[in-house]
C-alpha positions in Angstrom: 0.0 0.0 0.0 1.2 3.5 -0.4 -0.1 6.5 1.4 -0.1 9.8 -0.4 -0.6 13.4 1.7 -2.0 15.9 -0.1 -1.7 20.0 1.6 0.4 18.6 4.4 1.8 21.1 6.7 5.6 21.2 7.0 5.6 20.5 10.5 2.9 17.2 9.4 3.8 13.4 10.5 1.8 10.4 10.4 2.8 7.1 10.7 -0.1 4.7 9.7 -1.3 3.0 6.9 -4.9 4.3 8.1 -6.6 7.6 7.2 -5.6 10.6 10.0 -9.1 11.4 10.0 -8.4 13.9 12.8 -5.8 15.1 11.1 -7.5 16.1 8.0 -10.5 17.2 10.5 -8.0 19.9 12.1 -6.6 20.8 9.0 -3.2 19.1 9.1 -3.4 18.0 5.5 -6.0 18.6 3.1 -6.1 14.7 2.1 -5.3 11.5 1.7 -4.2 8.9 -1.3 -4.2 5.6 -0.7 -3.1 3.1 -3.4 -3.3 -0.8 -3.1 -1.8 -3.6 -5.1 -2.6 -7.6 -5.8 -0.3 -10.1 -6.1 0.1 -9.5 -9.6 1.4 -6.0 -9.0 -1.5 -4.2 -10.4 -3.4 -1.5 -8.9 -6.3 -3.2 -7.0 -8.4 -0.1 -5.3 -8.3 3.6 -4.8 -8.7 5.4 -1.5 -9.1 9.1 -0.8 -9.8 10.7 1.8 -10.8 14.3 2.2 -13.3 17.1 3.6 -16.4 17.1 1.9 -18.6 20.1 1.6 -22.2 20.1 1.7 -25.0 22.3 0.0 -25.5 24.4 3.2 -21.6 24.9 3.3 -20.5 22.5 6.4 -17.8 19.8 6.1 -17.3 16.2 7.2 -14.4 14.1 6.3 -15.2 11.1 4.2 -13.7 8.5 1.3 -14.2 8.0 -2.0 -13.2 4.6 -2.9 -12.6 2.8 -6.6 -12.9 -0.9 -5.6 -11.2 -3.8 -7.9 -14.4 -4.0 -10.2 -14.4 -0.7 -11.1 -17.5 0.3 -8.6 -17.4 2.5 -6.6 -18.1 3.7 -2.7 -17.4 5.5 0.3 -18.7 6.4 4.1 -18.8 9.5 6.1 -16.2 9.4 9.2 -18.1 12.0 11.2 
């Protein structure tokens, strides 16, 4: 798997392999890239995660995932 951060402060260090939902929450980074392989060596799903903005303006962190098969999902973490 590799983690991308996206808008990281300079200062900014994470050591998982799991989205810093708090971090993205307090502004830390903007988001999150998260790349997995197969066996094979080929890409196998998409992760980001990231602040999503509503119609009335608020935010909530959530993911938008690209899964093997091409569909796709993702959840709210608030």
């Amino acid at each position: 798997m590799w983690r991308y951060d996206f808008g990281a402060q300079a200062d900014y260090l994470y050591g998982g392999l799991n989205a810093d939902v708090e971090g993205i929450r307090r502004g830390d980074l903007e988001a999150q890239l998260f790349i997995n392989w197969n066996s094979s060596g080929q890409v196998d799903r998409y992760e980001l995660w990231s602040i999503a903005v509503s119609g009335n303006g608020t935010g909530s962190v959530s993911s938008y995932i690209v899964y093997p098969d091409g569909s796709i999902g993702g959840s709210a973490a608030d």
